[in-house]
DOTI-877345 format. One record per residue: x, y, z of N, C-alpha, C, O in turn; residue number from 1. Coordinates in steps of 0.2 Angstrom, whole numbers, plus 5000, padded with zeros to 4 digits. Example, Ala and Ser with C-alpha at 12.3 -4.5 7.8 and 13.67 -1.06 7.14 Angstrom:
DOTI-877345
npx  npy  npz  capx  capy  capz  cpx  cpy  cpz  opx  opy  opz  nr
5066  4972  5039  5062  4978  5039  5066  4984  5039  5071  4983  5042  1
5064  4989  5035  5068  4995  5036  5064  5000  5039  5067  5006  5040  2
***
This chain:
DOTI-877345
npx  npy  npz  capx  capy  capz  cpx  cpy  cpz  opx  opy  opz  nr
5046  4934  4984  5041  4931  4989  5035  4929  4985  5034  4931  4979  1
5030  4925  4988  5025  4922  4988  5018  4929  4986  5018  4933  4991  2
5014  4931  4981  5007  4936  4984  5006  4937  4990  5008  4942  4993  3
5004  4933  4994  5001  4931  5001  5007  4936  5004  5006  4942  5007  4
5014  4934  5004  5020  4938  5007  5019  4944  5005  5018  4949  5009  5
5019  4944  5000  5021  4951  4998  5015  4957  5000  5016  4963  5003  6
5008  4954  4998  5004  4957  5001  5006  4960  5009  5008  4966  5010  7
5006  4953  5014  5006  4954  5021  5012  4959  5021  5011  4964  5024  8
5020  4960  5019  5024  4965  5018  5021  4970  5017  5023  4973  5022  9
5018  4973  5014  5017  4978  5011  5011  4982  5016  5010  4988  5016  10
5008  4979  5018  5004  4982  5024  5007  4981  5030  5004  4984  5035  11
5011  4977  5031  5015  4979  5038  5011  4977  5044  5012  4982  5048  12
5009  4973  5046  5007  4972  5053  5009  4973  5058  5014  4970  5060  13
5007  4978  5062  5010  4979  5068  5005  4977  5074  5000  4979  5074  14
5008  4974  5079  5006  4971  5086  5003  4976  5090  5006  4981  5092  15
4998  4976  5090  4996  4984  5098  4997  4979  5104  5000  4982  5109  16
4997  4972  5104  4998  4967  5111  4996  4959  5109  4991  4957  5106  17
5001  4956  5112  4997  4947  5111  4999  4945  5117  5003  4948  5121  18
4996  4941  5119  4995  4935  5126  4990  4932  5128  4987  4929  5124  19
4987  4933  5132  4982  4928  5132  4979  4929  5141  4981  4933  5145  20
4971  4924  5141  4969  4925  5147  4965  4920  5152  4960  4917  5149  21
4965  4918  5156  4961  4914  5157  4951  4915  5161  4950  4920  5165  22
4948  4912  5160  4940  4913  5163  4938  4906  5167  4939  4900  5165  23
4936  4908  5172  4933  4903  5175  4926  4904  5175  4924  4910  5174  24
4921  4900  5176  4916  4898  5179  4912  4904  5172  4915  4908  5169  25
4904  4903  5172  4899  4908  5166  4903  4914  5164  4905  4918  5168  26
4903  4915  5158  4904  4923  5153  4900  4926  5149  4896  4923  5145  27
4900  4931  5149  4897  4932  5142  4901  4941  5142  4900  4946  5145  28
4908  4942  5136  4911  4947  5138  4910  4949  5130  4912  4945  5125  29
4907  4957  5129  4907  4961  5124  4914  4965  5120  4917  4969  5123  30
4915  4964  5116  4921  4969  5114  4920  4975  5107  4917  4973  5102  31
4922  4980  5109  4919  4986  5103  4923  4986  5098  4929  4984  5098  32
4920  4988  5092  4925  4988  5087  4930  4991  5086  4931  4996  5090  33
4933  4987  5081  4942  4987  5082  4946  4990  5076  4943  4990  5071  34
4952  4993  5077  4954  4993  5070  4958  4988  5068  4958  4984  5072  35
4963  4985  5060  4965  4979  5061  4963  4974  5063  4957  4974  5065  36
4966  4969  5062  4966  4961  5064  4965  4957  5071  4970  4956  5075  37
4960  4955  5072  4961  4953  5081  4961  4942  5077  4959  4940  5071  38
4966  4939  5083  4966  4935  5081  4968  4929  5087  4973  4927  5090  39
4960  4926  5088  4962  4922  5096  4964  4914  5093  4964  4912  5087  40
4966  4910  5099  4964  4905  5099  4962  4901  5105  4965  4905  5110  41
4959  4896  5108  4956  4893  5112  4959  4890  5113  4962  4886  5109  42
4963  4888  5121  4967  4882  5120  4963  4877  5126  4966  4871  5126  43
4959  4878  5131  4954  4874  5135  4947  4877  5133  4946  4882  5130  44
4943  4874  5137  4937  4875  5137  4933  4877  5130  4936  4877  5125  45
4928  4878  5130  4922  4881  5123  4919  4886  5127  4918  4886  5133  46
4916  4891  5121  4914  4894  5123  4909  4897  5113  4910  4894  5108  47
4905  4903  5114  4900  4905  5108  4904  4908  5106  4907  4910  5112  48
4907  4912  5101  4905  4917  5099  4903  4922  5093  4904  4921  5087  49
4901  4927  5096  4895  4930  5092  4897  4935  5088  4901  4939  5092  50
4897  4938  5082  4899  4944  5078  4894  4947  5075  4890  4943  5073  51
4894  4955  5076  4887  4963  5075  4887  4958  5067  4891  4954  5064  52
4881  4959  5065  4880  4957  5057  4880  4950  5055  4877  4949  5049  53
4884  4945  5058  4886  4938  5057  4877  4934  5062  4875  4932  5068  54
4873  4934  5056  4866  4928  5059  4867  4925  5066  4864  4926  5071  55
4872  4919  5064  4874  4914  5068  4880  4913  5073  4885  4915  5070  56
4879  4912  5079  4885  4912  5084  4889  4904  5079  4888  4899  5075  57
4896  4906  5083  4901  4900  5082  4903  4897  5089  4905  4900  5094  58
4901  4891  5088  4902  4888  5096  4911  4886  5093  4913  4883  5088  59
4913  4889  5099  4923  4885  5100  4926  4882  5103  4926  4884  5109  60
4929  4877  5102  4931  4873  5106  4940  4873  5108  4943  4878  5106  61
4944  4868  5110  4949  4870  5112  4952  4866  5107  4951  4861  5105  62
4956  4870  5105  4961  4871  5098  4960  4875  5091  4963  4877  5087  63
4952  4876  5093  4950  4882  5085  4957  4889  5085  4962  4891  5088  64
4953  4891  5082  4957  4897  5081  4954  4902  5076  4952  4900  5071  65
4953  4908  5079  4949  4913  5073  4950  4918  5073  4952  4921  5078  66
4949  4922  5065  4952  4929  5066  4945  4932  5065  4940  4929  5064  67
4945  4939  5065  4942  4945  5065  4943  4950  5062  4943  4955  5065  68
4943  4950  5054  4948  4956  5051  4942  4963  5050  4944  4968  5052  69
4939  4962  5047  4932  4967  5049  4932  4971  5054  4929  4976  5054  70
4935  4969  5060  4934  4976  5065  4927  4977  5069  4925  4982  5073  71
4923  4972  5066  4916  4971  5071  4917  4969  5077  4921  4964  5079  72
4912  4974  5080  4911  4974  5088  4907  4964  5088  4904  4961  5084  73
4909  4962  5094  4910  4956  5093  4907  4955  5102  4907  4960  5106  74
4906  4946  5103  4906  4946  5111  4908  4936  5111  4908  4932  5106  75
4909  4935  5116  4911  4928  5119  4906  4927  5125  4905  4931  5129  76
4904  4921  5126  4900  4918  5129  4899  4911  5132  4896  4907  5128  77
4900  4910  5136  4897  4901  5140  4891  4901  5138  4889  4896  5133  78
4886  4905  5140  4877  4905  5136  4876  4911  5134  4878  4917  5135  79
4872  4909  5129  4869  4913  5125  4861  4919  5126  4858  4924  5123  80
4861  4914  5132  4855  4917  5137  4857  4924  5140  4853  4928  5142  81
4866  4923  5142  4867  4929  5145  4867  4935  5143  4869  4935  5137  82
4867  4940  5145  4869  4947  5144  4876  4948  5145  4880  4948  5150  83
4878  4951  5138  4885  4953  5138  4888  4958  5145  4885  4962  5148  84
4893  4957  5145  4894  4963  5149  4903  4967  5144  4907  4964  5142  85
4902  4973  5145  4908  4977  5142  4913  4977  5145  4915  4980  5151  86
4919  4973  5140  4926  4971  5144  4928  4978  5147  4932  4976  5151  87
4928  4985  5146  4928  4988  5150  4928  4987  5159  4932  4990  5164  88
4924  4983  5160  4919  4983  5165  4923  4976  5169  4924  4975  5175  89
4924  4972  5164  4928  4967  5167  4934  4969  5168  4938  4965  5171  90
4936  4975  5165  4944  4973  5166  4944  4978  5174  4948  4976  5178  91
4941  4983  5175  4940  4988  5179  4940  4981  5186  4942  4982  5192  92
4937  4977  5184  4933  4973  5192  4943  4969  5190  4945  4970  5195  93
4946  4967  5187  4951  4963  5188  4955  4967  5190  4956  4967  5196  94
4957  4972  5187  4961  4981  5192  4961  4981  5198  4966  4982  5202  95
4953  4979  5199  4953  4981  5209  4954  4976  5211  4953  4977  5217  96
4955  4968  5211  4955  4964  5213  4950  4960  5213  4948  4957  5218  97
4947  4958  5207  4942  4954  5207  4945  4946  5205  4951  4944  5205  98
4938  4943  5204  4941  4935  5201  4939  4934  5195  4939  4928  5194  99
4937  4940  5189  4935  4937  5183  4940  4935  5178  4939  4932  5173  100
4946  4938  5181  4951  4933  5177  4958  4929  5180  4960  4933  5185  101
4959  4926  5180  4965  4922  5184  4971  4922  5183  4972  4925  5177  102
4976  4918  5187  4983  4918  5185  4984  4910  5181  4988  4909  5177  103
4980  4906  5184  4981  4900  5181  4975  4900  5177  4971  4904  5175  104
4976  4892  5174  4971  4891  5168  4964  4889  5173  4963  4885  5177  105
4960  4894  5170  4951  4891  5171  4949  4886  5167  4952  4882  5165  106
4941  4887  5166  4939  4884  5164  4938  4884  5155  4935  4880  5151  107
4941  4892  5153  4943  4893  5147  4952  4897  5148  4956  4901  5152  108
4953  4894  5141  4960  4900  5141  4961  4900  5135  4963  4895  5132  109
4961  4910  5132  4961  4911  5128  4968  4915  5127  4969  4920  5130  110
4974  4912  5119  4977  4918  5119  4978  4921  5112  4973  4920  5109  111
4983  4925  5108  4980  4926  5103  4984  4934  5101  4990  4934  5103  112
4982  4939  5099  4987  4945  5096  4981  4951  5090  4978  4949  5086  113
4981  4958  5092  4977  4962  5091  4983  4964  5085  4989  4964  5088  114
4983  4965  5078  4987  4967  5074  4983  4974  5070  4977  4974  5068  115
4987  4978  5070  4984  4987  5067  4989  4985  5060  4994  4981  5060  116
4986  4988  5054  4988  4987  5046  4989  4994  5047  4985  4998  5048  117
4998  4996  5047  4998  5001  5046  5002  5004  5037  5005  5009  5036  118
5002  4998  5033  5003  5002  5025  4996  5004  5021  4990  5002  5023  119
4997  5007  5017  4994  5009  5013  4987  5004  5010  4989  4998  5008  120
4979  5005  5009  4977  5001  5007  4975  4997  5010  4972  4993  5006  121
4975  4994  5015  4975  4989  5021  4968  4982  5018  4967  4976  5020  122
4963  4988  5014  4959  4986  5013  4958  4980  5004  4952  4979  5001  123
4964  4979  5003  4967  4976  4998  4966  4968  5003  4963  4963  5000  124
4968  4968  5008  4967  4960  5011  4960  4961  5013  4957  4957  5009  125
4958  4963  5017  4953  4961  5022  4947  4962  5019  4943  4959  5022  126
4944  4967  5014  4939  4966  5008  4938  4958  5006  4932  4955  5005  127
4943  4955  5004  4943  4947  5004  4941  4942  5009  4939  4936  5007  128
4940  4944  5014  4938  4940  5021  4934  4941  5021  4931  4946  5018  129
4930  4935  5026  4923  4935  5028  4924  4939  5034  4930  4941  5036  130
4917  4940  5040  4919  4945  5045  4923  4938  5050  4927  4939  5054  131
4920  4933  5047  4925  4925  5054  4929  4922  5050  4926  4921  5045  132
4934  4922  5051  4938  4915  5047  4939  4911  5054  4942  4912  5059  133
4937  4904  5052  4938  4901  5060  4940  4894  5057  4937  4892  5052  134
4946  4891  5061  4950  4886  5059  4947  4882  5063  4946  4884  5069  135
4945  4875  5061  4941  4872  5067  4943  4864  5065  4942  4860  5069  136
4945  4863  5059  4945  4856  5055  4950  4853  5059  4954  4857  5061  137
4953  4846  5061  4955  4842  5065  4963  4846  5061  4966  4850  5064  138
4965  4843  5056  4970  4841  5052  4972  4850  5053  4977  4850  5057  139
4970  4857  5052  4972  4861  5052  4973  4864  5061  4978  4867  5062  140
4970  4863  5066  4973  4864  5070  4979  4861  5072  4982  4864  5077  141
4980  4854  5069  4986  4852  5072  4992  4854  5069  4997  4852  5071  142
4991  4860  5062  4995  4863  5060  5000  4871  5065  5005  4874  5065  143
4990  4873  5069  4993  4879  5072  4995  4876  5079  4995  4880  5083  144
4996  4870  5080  4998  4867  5087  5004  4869  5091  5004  4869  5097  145
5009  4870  5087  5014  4872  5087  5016  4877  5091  5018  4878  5097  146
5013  4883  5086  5012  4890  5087  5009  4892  5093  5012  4897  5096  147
5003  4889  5095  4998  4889  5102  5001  4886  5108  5000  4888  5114  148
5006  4882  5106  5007  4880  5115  5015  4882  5115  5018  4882  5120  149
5017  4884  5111  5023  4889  5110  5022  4895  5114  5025  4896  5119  150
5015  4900  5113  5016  4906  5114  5012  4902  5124  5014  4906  5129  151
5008  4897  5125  5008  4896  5131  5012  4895  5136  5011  4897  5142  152
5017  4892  5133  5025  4893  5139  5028  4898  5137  5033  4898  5141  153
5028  4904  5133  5029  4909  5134  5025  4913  5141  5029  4915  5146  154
5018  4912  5141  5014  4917  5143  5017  4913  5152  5019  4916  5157  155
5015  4907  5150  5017  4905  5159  5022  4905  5161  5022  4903  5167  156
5028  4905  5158  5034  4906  5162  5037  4910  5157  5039  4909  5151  157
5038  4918  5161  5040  4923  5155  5048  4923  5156  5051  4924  5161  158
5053  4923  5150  5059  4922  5148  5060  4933  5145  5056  4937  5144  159
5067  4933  5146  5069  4938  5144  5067  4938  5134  5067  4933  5131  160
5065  4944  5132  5063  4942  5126  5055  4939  5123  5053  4938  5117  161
5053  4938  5130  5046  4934  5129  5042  4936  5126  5039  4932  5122  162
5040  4944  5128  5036  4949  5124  5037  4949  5116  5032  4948  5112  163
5041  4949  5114  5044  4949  5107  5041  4942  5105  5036  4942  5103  164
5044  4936  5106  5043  4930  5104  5035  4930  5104  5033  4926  5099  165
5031  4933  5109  5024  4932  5109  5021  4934  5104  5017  4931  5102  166
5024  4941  5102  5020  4944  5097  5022  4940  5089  5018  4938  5085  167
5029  4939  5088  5028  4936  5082  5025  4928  5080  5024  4926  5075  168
5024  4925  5088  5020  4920  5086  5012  4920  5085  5009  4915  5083  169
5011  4927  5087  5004  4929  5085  5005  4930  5079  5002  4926  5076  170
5008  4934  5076  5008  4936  5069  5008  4928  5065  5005  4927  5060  171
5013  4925  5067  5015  4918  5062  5008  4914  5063  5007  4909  5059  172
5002  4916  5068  4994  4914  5069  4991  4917  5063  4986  4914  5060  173
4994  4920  5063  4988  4927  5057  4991  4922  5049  4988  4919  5045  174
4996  4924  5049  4999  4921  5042  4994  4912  5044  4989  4912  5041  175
4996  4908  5047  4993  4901  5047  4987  4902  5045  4985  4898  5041  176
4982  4905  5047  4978  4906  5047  4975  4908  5042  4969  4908  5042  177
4977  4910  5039  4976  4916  5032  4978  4907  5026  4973  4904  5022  178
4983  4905  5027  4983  4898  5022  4980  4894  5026  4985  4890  5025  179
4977  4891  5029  4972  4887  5028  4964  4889  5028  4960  4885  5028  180
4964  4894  5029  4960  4895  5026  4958  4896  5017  4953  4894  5015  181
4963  4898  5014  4963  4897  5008  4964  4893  5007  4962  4893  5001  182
4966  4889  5008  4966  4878  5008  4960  4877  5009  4958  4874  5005  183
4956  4879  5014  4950  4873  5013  4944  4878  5016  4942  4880  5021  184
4941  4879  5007  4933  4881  5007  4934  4890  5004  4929  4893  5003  185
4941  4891  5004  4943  4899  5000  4941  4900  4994  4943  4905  4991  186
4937  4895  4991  4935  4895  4984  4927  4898  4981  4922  4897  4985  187
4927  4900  4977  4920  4905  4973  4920  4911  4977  4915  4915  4976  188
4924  4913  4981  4920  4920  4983  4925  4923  4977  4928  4919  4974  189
4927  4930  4976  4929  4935  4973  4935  4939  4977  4934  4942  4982  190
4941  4940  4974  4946  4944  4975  4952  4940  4976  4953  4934  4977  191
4957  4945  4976  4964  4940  4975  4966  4938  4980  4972  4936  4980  192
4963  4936  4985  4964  4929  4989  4962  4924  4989  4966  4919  4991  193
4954  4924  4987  4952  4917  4982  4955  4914  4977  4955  4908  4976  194
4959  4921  4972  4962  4919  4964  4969  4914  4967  4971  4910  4963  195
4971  4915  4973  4978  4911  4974  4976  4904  4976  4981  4900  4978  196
4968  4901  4977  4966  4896  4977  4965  4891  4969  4962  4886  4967  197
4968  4897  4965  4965  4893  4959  4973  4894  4956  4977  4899  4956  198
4975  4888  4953  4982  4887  4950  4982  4893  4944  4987  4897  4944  199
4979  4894  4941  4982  4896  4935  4980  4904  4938  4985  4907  4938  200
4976  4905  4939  4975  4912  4941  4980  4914  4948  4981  4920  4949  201
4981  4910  4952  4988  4911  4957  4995  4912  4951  5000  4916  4952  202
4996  4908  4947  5002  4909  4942  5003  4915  4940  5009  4917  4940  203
4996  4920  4938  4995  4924  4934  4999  4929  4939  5005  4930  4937  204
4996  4931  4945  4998  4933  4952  5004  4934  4951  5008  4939  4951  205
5005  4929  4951  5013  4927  4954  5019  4933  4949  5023  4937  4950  206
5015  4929  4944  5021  4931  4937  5020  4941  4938  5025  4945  4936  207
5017  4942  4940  5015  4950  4940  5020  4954  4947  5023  4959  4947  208
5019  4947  4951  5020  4951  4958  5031  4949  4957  5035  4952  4961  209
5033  4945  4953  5040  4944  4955  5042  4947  4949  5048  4948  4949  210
5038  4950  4942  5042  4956  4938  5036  4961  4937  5032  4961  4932  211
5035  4966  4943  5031  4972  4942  5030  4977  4936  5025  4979  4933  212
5038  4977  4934  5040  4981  4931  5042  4978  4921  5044  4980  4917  213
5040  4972  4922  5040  4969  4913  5033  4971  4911  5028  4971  4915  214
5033  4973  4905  5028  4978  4899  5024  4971  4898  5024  4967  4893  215
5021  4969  4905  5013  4964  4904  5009  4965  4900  5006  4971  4901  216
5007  4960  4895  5000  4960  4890  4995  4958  4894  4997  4955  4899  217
4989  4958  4891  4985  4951  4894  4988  4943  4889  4988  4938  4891  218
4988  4946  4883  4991  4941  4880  4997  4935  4882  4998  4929  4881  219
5000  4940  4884  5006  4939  4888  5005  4934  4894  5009  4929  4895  220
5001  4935  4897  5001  4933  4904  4996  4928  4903  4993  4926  4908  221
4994  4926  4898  4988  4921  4895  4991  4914  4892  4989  4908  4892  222
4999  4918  4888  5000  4912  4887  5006  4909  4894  5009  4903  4894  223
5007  4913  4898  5012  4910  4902  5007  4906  4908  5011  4902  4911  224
5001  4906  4910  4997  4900  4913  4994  4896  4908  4989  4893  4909  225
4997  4897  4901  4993  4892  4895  4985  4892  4894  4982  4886  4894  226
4981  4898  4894  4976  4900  4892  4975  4904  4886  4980  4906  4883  227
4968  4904  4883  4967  4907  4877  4968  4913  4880  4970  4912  4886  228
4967  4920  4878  4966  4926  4877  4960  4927  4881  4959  4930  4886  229
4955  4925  4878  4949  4927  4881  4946  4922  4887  4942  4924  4891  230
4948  4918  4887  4945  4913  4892  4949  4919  4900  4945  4922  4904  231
4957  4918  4900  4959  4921  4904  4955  4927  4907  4953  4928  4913  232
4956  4930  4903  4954  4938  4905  4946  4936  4908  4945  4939  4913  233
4942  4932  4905  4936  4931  4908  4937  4930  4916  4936  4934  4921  234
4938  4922  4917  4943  4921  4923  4944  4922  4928  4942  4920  4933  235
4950  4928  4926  4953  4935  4933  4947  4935  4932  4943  4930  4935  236
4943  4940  4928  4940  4945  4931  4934  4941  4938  4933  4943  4943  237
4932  4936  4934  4926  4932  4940  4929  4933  4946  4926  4935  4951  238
4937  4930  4946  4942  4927  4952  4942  4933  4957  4939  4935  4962  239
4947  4937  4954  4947  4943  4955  4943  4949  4957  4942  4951  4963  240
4942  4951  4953  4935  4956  4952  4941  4961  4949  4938  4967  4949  241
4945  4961  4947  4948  4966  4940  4951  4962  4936  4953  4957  4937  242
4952  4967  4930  4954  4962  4926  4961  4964  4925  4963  4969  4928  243
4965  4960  4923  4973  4959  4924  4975  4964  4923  4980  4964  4927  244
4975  4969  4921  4978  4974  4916  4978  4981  4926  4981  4985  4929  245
4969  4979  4926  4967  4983  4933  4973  4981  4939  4974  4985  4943  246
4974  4975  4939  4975  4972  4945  4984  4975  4945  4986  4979  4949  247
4987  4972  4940  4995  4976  4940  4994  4981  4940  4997  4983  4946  248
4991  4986  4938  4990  4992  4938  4989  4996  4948  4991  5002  4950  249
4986  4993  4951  4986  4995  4955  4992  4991  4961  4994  4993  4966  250
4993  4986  4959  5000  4983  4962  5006  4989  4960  5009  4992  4964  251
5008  4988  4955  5010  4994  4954  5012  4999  4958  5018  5001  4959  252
5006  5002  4960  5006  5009  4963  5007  5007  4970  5012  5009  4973  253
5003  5003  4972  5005  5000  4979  5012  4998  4983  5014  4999  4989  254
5016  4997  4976  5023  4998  4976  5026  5004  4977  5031  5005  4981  255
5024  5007  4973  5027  5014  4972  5026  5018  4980  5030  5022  4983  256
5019  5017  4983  5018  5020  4990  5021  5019  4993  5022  5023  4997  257
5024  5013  4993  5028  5010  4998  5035  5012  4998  5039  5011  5002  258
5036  5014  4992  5043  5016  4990  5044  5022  4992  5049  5024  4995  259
5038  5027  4990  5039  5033  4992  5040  5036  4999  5044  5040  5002  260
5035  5031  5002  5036  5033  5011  5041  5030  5014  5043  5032  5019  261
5043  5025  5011  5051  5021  5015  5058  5021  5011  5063  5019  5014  262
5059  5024  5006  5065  5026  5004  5065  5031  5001  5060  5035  5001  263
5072  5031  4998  5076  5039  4995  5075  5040  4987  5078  5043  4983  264
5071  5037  4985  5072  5033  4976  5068  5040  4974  5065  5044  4977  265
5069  5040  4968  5066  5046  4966  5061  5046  4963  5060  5040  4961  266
5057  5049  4962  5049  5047  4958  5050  5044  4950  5046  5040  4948  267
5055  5047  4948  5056  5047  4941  5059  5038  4941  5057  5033  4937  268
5063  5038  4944  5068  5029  4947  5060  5024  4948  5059  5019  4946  269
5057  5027  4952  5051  5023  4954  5047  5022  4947  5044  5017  4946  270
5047  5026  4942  5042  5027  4939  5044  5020  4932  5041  5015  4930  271
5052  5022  4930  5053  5017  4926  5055  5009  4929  5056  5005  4925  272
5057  5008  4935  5057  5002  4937  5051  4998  4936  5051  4992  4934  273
5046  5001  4938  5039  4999  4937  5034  4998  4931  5028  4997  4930  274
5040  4999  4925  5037  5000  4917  5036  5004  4917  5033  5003  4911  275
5035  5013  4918  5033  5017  4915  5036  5023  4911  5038  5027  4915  276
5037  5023  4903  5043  5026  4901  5044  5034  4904  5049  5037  4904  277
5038  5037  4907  5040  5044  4906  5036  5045  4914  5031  5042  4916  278
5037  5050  4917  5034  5050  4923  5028  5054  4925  5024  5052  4930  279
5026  5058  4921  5019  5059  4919  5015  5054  4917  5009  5057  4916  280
5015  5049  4915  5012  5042  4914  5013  5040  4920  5007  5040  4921  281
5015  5039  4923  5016  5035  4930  5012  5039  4933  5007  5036  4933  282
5012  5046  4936  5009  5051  4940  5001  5051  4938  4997  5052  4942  283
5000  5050  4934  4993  5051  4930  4991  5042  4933  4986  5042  4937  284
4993  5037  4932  4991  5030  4935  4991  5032  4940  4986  5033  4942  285
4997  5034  4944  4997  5034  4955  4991  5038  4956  4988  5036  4961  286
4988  5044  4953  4983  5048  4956  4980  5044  4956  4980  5041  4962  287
4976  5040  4949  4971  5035  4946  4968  5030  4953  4962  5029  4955  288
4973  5027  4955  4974  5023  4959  4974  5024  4968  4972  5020  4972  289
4976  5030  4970  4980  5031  4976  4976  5036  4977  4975  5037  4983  290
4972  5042  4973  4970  5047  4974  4973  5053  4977  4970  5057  4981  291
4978  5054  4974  4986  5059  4974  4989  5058  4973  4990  5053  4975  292
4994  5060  4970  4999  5063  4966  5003  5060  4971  5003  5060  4977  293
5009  5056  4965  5016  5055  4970  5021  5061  4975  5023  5060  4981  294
5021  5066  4972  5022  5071  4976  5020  5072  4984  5024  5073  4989  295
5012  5073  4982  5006  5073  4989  5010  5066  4993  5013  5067  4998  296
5008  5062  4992  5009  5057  4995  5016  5055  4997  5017  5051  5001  297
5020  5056  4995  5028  5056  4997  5027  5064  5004  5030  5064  5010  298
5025  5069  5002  5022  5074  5009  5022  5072  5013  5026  5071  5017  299
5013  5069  5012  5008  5068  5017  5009  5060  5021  5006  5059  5026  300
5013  5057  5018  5012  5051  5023  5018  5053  5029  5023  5055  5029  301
5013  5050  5034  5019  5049  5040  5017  5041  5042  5014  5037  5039  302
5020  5040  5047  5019  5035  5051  5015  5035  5054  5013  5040  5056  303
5011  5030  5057  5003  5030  5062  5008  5031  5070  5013  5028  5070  304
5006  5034  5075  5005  5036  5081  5007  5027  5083  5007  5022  5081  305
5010  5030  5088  5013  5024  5092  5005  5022  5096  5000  5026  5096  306
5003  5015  5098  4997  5016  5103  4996  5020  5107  4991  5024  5107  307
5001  5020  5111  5000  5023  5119  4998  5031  5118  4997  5035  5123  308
4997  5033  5112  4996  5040  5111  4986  5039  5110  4984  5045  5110  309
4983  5036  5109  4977  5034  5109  4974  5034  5116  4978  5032  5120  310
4969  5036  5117  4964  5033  5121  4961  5025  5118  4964  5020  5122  311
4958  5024  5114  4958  5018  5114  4963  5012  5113  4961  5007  5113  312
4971  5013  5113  4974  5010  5112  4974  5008  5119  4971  5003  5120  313
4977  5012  5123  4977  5013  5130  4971  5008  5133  4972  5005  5138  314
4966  5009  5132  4960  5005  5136  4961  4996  5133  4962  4990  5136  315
4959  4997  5124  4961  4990  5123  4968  4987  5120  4969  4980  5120  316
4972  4990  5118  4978  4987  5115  4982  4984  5122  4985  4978  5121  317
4982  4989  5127  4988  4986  5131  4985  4982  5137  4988  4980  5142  318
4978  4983  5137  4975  4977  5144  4970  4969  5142  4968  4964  5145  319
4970  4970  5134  4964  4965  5134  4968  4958  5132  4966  4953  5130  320
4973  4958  5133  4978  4951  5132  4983  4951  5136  4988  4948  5134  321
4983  4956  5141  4987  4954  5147  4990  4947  5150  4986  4943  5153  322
4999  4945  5148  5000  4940  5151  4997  4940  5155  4995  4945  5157  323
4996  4932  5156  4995  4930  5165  4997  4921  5163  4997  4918  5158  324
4999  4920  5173  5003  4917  5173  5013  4918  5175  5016  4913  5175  325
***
């Protein structure tokens, strides 16, 4: 696979809920912070919106598309005059039979997919993001076009299986999303999502991420993107924010976690697939890295809680993108 894959595999996305909603007539609706990936798109109407820490609102129009990987409390609005009010608050007044949200399409209609990262690390992608990633460029929406009016005959005429098709079409939103943003304008900030906008320093990625376990030099890896020794290593490190040697190093381990909680492999099998002749060298990097012991962490990992075991899942995961239609 691709970095970009291998990463998104390896943290695992999972769905708390996707579909979508419609608003008629003035908004202004608050949402509290989140765990995971929230990831809308617009397909009628515009509307503002606003993120805790982010200076300037983003006005959106129909076809954008934006995610939220940061987890800031956040709000949407027709004006900017208004006072938010707490989707709580709206969802309670649609419960008893209100009109703030509809069956058919309003004057906005929003659908889209809340994603919780439940592998190890999570903060290996989302450190890389800004708090908005918003697709807005003519050429890149009509790439998510597809996707967006897929999952709306989804939502409005629901098929056996719909649920299912919804959510991975939200997920295939997150991935699109994630590459065009790195197509246009993902360049100078720092970390390995940037680096996969820069050819040589993506090569470098690559060769790491498809043989983990080959005894990589810096040397090594300088002459297979055709760089000096010292230019390279400079390079990563700007690109990145570690230097090559850091970066396997901790992919490495990221592997191994993932080996540890999902299969039968033994520590010692993990250890030299991954290059490490002896397994207290391996154990001494996994702590390094992971902050315990492969042992510990073959223990202590479980699986994260289904939603519906949450209070918060319950209030947002299973009502704030309520099919409708």
């Amino acid at each position: 696979m691709d970095p970009l894959s291998d990463v998104l595999s390896l943290l695992k996305p999972r769905s708390y809920v996707a579909g979508g909603f419609a608003v008629d007539g003035d908004m202004a609706i608050q949402w509290p912070k989140h765990q995971g990936i929230k990831c809308y798109a617009i397909l009628s109407g515009q509307c503002w919106l606003s993120v805790e820490s982010v200076p300037d609102p983003v006005l959106l129009t129909a076809g954008d598309c934006f995610l939220l990987p940061r987890g800031l409390p956040f709000s949407l609005s027709t004006d900017l005059s208004l006072t938010p009010v707490d989707f709580a608050t709206i969802l309670a007044t649609r419960k008893s039979g209100g009109t703030a949200f509809n069956n058919e399409v309003g004057d906005r209609y929003i659908v889209g997919g809340h994603f919780v990262l439940t592998g190890s690390h999570a903060d290996i992608l989302l450190k890389s993001l800004p708090p908005i990633v918003h697709i807005r460029k003519e050429s890149d929406k009509a790439a998510m076009r597809w996707s967006l009016e897929r999952m709306k005959e989804e939502l409005r005429d629901p098929q056996p299986g719909g649920a299912l098709i919804t959510q991975q079409l939200a997920y295939m939103m997150i991935v699109q999303a994630l590459r065009l943003h790195l197509a246009d304008g993902a360049r100078g900030g720092v970390g390995w999502l940037f680096a996969l906008a820069d050819k040589q320093m993506s090569a470098a990625i690559t060769y790491m991420h498809d043989d983990p376990g080959h005894p990589w030099t810096l040397q090594k890896l300088a002459e297979r993107v055709g760089m000096s020794r010292s230019i390279f290593a400079l390079r990563f490190k700007e690109t990145v924010g570690d230097t090559p040697m850091e970066y396997l190093t901790r992919w490495r381990m990221l592997l191994a976690g993932d080996r540890l909680k999902n299969s039968d492999d033994s520590i010692s099998a993990i250890a030299l697939s991954l290059g490490y002749e002896s397994e207290s060298a391996f154990g001494k990097a996994f702590k390094r890295v992971m902050g315990c012991s492969p042992r510990q962490h073959n223990r202590e990992s479980r699986p994260a809680p289904p939603p519906s075991t949450a209070s918060e899942a319950n209030y947002d995961d299973q009502s704030e993108l309520a099919p409708v239609g």
